[in-house]
N, CA, C and O atoms as a GROMACS GRO file, in nm:
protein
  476
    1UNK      N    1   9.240  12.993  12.232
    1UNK     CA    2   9.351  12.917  12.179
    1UNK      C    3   9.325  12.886  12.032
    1UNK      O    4   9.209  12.860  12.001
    2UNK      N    5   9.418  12.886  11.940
    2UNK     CA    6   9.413  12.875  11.817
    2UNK      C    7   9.440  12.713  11.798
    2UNK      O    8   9.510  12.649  11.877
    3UNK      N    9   9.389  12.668  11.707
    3UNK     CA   10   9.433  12.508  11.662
    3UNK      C   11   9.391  12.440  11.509
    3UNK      O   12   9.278  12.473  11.472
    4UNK      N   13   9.447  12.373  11.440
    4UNK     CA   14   9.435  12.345  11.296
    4UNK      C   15   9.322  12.241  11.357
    4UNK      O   16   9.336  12.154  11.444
    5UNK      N   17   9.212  12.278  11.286
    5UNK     CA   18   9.079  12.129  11.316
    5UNK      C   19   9.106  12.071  11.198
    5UNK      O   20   9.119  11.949  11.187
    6UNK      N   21   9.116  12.157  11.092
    6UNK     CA   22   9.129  12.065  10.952
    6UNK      C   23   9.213  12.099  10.824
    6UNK      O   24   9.301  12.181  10.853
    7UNK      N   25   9.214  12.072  10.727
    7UNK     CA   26   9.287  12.057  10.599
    7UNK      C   27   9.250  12.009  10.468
    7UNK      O   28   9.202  11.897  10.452
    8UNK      N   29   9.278  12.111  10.349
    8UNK     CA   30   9.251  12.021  10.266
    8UNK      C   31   9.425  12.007  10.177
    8UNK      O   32   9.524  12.075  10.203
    9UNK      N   33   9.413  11.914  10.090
    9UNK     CA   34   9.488  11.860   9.981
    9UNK      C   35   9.456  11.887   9.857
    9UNK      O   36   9.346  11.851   9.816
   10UNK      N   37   9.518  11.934   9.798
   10UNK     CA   38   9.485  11.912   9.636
   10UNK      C   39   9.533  11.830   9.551
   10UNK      O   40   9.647  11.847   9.508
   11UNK      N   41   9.459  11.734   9.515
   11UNK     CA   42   9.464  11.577   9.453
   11UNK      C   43   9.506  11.629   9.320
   11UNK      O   44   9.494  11.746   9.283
   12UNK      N   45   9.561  11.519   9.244
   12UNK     CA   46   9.621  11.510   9.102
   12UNK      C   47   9.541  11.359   9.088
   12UNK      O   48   9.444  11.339   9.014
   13UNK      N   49   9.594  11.275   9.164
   13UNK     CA   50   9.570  11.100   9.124
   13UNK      C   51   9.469  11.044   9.261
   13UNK      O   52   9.493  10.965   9.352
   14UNK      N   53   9.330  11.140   9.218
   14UNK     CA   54   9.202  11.105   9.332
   14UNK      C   55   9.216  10.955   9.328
   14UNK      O   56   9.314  10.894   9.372
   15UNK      N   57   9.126  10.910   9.280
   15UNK     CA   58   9.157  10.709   9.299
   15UNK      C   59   9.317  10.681   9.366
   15UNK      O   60   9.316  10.659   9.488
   16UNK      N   61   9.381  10.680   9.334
   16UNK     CA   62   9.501  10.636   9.376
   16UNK      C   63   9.526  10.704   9.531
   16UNK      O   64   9.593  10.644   9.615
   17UNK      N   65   9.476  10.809   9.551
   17UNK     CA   66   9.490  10.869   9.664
   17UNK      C   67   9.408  10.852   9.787
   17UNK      O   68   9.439  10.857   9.906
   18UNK      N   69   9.239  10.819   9.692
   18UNK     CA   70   9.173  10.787   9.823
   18UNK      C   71   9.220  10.645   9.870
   18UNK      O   72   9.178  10.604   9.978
   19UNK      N   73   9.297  10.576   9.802
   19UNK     CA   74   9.300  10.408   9.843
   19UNK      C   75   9.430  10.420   9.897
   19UNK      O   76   9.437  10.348   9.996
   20UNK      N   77   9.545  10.484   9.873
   20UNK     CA   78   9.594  10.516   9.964
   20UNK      C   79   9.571  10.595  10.146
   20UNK      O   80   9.556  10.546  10.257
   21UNK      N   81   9.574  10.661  10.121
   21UNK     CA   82   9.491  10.722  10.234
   21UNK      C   83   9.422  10.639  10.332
   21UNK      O   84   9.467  10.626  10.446
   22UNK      N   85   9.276  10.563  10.279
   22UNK     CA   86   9.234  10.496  10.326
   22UNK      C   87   9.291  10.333  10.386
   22UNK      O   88   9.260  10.268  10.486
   23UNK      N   89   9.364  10.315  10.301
   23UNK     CA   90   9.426  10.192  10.353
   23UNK      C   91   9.556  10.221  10.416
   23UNK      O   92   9.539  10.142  10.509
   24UNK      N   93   9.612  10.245  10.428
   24UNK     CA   94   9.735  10.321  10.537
   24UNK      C   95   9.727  10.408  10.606
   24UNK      O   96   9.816  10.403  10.691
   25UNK      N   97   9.640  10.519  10.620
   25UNK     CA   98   9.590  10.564  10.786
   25UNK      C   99   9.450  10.533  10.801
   25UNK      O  100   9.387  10.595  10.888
   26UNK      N  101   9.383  10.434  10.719
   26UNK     CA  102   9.197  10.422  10.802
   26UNK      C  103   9.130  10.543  10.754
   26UNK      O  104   9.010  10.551  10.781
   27UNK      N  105   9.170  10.614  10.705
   27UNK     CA  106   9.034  10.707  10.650
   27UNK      C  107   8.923  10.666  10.566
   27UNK      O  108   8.940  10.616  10.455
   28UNK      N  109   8.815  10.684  10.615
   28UNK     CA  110   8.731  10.686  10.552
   28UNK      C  111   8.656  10.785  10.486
   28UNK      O  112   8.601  10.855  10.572
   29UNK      N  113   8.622  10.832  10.345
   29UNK     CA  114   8.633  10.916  10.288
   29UNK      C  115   8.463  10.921  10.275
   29UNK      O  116   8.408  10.818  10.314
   30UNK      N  117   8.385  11.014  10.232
   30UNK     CA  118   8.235  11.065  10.147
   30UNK      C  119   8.262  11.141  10.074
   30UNK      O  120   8.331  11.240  10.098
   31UNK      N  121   8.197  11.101   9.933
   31UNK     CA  122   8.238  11.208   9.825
   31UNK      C  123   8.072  11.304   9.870
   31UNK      O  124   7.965  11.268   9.918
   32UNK      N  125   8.134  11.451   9.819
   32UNK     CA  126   7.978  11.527   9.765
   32UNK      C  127   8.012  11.619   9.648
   32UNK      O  128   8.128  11.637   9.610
   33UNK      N  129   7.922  11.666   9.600
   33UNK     CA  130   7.947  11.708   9.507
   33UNK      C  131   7.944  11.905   9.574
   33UNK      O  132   7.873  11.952   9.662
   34UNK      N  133   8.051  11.975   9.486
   34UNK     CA  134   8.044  12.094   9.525
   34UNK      C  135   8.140  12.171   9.436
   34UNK      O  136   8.240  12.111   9.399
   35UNK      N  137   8.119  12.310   9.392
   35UNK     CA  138   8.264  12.383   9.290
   35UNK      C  139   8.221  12.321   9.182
   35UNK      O  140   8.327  12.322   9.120
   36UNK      N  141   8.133  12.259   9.100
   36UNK     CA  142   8.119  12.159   8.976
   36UNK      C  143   8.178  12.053   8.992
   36UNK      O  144   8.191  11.975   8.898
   37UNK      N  145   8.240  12.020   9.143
   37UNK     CA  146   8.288  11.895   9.099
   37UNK      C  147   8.276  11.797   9.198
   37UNK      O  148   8.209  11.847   9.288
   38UNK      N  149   8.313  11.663   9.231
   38UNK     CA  150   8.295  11.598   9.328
   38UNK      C  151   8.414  11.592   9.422
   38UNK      O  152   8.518  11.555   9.368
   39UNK      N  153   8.421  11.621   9.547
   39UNK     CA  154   8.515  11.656   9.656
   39UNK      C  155   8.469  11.461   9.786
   39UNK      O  156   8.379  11.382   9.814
   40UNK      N  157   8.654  11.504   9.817
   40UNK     CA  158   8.603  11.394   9.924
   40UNK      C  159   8.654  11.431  10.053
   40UNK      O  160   8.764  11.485  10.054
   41UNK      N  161   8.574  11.408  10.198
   41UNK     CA  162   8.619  11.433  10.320
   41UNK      C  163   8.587  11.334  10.411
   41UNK      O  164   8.479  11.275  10.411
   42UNK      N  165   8.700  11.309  10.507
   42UNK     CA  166   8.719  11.235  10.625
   42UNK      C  167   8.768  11.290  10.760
   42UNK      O  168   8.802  11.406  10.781
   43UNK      N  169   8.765  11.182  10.853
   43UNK     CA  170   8.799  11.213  10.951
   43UNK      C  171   8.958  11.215  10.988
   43UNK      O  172   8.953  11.323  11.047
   44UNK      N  173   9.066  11.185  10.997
   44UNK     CA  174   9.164  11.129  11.098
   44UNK      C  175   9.210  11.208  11.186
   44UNK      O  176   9.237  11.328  11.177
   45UNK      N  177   9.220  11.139  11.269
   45UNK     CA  178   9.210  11.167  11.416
   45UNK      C  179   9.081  11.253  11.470
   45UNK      O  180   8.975  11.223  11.525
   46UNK      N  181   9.144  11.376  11.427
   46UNK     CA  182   9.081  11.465  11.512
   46UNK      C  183   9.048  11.596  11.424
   46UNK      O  184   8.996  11.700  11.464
   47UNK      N  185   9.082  11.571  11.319
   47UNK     CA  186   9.131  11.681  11.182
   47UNK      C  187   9.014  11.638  11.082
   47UNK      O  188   9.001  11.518  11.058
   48UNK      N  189   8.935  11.725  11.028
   48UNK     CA  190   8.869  11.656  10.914
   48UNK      C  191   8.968  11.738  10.796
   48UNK      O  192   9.016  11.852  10.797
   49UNK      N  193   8.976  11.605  10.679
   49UNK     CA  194   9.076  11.638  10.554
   49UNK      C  195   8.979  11.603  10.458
   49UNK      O  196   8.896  11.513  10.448
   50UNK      N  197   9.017  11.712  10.381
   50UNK     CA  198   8.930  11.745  10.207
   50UNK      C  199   8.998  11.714  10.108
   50UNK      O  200   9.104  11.776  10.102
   51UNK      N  201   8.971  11.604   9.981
   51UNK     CA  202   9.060  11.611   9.891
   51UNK      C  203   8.989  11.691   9.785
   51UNK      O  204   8.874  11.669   9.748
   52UNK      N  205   9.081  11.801   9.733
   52UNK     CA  206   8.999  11.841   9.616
   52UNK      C  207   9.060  11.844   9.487
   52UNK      O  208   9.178  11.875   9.496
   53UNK      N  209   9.034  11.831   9.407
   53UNK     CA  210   9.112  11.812   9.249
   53UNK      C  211   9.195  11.952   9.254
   53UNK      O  212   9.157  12.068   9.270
   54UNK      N  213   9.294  11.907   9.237
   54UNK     CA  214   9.411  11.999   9.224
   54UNK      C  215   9.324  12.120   9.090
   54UNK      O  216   9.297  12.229   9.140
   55UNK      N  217   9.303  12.113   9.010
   55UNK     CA  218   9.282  12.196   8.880
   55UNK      C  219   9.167  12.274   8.952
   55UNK      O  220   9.161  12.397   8.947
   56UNK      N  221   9.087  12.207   9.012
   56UNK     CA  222   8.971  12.342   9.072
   56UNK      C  223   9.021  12.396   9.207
   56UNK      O  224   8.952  12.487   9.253
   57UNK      N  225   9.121  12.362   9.276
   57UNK     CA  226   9.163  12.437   9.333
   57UNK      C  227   9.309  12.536   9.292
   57UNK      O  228   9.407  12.565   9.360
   58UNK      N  229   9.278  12.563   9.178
   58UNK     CA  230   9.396  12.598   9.094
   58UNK      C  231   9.599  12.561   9.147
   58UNK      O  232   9.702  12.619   9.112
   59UNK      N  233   9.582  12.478   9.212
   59UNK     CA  234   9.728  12.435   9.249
   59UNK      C  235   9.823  12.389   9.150
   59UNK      O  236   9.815  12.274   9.104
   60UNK      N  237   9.896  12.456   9.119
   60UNK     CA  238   9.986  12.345   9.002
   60UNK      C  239  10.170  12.325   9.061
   60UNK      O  240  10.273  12.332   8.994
   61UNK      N  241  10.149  12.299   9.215
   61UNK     CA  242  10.220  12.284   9.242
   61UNK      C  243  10.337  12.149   9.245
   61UNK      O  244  10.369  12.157   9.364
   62UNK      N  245  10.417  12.036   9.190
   62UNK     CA  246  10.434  11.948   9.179
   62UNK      C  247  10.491  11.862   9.288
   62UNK      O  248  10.535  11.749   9.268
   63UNK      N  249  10.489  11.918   9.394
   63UNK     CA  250  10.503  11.845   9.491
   63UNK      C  251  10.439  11.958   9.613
   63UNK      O  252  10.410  12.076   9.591
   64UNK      N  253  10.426  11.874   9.762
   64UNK     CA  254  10.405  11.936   9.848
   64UNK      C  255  10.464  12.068   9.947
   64UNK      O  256  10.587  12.067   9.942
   65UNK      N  257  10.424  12.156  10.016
   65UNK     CA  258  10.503  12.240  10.062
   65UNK      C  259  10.495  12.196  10.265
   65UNK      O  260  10.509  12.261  10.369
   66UNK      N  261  10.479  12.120  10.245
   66UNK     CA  262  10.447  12.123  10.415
   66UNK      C  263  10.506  11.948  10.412
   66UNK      O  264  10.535  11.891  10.306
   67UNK      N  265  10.514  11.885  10.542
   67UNK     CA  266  10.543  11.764  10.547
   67UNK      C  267  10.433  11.705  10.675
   67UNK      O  268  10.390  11.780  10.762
   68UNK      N  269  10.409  11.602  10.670
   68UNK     CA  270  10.315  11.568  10.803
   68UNK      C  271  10.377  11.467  10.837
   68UNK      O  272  10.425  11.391  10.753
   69UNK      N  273  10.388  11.446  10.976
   69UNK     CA  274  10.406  11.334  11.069
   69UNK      C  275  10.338  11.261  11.108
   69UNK      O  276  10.257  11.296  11.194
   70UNK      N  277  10.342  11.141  11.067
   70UNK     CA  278  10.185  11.060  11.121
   70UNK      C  279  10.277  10.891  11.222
   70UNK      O  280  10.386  10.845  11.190
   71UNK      N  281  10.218  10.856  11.298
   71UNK     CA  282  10.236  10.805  11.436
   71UNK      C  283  10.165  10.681  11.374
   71UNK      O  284  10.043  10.693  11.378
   72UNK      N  285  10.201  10.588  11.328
   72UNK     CA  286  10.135  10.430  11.332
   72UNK      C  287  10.149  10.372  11.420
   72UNK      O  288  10.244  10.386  11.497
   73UNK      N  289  10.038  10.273  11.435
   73UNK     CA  290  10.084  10.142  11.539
   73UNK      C  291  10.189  10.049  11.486
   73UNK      O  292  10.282  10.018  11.560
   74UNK      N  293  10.176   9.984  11.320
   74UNK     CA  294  10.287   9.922  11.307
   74UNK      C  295  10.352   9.979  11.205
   74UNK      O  296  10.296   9.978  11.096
   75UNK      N  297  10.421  10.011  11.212
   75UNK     CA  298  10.508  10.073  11.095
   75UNK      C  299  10.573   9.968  10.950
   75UNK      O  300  10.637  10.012  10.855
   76UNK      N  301  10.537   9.841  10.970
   76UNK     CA  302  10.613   9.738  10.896
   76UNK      C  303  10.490   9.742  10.786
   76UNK      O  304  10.498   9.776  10.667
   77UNK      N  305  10.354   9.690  10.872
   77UNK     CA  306  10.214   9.725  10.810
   77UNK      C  307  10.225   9.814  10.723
   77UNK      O  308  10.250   9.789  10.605
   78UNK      N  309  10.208   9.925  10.769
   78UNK     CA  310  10.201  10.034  10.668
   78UNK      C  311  10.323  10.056  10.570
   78UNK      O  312  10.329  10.080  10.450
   79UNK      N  313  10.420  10.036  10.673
   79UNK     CA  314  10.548  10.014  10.432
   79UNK      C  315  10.503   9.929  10.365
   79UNK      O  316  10.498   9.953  10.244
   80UNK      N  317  10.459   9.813  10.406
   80UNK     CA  318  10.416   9.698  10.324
   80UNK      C  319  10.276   9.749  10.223
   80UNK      O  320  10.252   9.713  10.108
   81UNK      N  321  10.190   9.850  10.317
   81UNK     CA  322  10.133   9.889  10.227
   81UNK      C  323  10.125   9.995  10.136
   81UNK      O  324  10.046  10.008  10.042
   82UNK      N  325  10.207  10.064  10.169
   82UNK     CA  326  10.244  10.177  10.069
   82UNK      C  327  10.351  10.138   9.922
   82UNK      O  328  10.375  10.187   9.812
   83UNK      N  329  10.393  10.016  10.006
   83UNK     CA  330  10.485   9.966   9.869
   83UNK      C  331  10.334   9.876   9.739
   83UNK      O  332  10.351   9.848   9.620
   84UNK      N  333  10.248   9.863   9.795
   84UNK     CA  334  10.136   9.786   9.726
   84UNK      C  335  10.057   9.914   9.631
   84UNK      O  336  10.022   9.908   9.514
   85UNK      N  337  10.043  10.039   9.737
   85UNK     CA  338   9.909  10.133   9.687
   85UNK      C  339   9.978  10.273   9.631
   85UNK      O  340   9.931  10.380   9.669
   86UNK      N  341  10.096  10.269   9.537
   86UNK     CA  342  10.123  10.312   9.447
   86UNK      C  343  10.222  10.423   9.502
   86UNK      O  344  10.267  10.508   9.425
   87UNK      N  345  10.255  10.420   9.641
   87UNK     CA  346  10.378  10.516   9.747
   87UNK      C  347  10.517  10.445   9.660
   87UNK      O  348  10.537  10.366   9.569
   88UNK      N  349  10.618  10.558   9.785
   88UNK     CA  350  10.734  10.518   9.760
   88UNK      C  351  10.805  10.536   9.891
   88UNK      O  352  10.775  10.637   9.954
   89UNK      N  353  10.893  10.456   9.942
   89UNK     CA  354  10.967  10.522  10.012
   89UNK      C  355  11.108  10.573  10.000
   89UNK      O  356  11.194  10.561   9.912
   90UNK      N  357  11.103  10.647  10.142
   90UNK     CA  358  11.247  10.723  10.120
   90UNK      C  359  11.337  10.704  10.183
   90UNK      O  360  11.362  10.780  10.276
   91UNK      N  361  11.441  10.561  10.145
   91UNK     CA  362  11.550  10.513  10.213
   91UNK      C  363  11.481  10.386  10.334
   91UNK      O  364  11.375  10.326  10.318
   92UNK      N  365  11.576  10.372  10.452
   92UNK     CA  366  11.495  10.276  10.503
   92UNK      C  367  11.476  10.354  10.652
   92UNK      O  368  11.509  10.463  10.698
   93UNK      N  369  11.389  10.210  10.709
   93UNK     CA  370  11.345  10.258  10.886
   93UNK      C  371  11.486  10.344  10.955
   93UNK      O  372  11.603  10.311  10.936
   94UNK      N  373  11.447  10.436  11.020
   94UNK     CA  374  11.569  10.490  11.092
   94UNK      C  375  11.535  10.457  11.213
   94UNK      O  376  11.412  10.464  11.226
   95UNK      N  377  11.604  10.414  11.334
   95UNK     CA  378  11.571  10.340  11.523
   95UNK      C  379  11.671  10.444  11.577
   95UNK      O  380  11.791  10.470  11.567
   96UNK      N  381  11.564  10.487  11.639
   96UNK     CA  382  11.608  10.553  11.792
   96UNK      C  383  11.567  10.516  11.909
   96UNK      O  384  11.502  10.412  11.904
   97UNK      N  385  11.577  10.553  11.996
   97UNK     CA  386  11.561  10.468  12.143
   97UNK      C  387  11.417  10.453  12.137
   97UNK      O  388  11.362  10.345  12.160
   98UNK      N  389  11.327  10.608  12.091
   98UNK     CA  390  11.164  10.609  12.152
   98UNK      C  391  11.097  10.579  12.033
   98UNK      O  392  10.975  10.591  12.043
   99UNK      N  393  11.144  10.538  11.909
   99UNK     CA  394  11.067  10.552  11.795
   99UNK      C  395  11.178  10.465  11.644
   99UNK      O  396  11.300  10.460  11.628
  100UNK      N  397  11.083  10.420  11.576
  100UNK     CA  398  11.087  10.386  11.438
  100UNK      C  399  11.048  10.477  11.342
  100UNK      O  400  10.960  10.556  11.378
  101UNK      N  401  11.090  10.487  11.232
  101UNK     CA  402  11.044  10.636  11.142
  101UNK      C  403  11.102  10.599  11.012
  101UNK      O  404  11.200  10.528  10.991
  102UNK      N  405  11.009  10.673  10.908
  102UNK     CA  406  11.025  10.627  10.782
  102UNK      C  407  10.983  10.751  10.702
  102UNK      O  408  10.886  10.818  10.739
  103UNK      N  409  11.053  10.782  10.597
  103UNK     CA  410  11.020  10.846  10.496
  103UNK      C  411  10.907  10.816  10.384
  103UNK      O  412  10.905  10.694  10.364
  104UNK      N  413  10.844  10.860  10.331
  104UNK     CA  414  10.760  10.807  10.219
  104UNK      C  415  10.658  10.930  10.145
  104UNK      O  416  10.634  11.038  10.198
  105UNK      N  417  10.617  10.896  10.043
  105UNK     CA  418  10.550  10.952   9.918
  105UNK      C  419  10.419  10.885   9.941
  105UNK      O  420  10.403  10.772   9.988
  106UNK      N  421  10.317  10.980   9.898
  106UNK     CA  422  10.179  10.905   9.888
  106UNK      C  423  10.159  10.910   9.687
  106UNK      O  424  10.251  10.964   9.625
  107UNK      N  425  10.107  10.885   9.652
  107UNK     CA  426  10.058  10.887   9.517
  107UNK      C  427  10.093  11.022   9.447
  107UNK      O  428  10.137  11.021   9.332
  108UNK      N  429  10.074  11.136   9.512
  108UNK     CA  430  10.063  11.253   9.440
  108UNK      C  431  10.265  11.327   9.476
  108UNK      O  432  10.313  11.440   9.466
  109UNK      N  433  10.311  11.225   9.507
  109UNK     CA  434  10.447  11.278   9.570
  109UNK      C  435  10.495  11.385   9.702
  109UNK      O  436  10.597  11.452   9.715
  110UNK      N  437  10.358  11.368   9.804
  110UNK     CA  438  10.379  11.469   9.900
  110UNK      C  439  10.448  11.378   9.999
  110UNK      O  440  10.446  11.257   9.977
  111UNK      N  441  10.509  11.425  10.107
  111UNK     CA  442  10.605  11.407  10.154
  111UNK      C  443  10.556  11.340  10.281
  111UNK      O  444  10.481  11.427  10.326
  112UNK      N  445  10.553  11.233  10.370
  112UNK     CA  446  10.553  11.172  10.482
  112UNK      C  447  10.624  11.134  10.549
  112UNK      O  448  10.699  11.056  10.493
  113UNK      N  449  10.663  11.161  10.747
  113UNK     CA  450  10.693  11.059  10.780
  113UNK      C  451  10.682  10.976  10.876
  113UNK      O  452  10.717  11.013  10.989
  114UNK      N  453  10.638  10.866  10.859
  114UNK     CA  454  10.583  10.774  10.939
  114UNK      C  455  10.655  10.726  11.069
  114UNK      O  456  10.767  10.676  11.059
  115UNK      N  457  10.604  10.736  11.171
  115UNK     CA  458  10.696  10.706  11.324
  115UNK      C  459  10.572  10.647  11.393
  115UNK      O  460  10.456  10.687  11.384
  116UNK      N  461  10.628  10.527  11.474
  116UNK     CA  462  10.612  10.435  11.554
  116UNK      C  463  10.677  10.420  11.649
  116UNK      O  464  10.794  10.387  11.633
  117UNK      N  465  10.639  10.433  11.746
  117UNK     CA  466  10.707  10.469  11.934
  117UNK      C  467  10.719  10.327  11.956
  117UNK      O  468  10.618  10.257  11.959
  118UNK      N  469  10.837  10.278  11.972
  118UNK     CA  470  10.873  10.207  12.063
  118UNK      C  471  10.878  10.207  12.223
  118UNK      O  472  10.924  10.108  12.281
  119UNK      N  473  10.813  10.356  12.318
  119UNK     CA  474  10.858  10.318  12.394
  119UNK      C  475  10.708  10.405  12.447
  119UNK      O  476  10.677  10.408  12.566
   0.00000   0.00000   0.00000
C-alpha cells in the first residue's frame, strides 16, 4: 500500500512560520543544519514535515499549489490564534450538521482549512 508519511514546505517567512505552525497545530520543530543551511522538522500527527527555505529549495512559487485539511479540537482557539501569529482568514466559520470549517492563510499565504466535527 502506498501512503504520504511526510512533506516538506518551502518557507519564505521561517520565524513567522515556525510560530505559527507551532502554536496552532502543536508542532514541535528541531532545526539541523543541512544544503548550507539550517532546515526544520516535526512531527504532526503521523506525517513528519520539513521546512526548508524556499531559495534553497529553488521554489519561487507565490503561493501554494495543494491545500491541506487539518481537523482541530477547537476551532475558535485556533482563529483566535492565527489572527495573533501573522495568518489571515478567509471569510467566516461555515456549520454543517458534522462539522465547523474555516478558511485561512498561514504566514507564507498557503492555503488552509480548518474543520472541527461537531458530531
Amino acid at each position: 500500500m502506498n501512503a504520504i508519511i511526510g512533506f516538506t514546505l518551502a518557507v519564505v517567512r521561517m520565524a513567522d512560520m515556525l510560530e505559527f505552525y507551532s502554536r496552532v497545530f502543536g508542532i514541535v520543530f528541531e532545526s539541523f543544519d543541512d544544503f548550507g543551511t539550517t532546515l526544520y522538522r516535526g512531527n504532526w500527527g503521523n506525517l513528519d514535515i520539513l521546512f526548508c527555505p524556499a531559495d534553497v529549495a529553488n521554489n519561487k512559487a507565490t503561493q501554494n499549489r495543494h491545500q491541506l485539511e487539518v481537523e482541530v479540537q477547537d476551532i475558535h482557539t485556533a482563529i483566535a490564534l492565527i489572527k495573533i501569529l501573522k495568518g489571515e482568514l478567509m471569510g467566516s466559520i461555515h456549520e454543517t450538521e458534522a462539522a465547523l470549517s474555516i478558511g485561512c492563510y498561514d504566514p507564507d499565504r498557503n492555503s488552509i482549512v480548518l474543520k472541527q466535527r461537531t458530531r
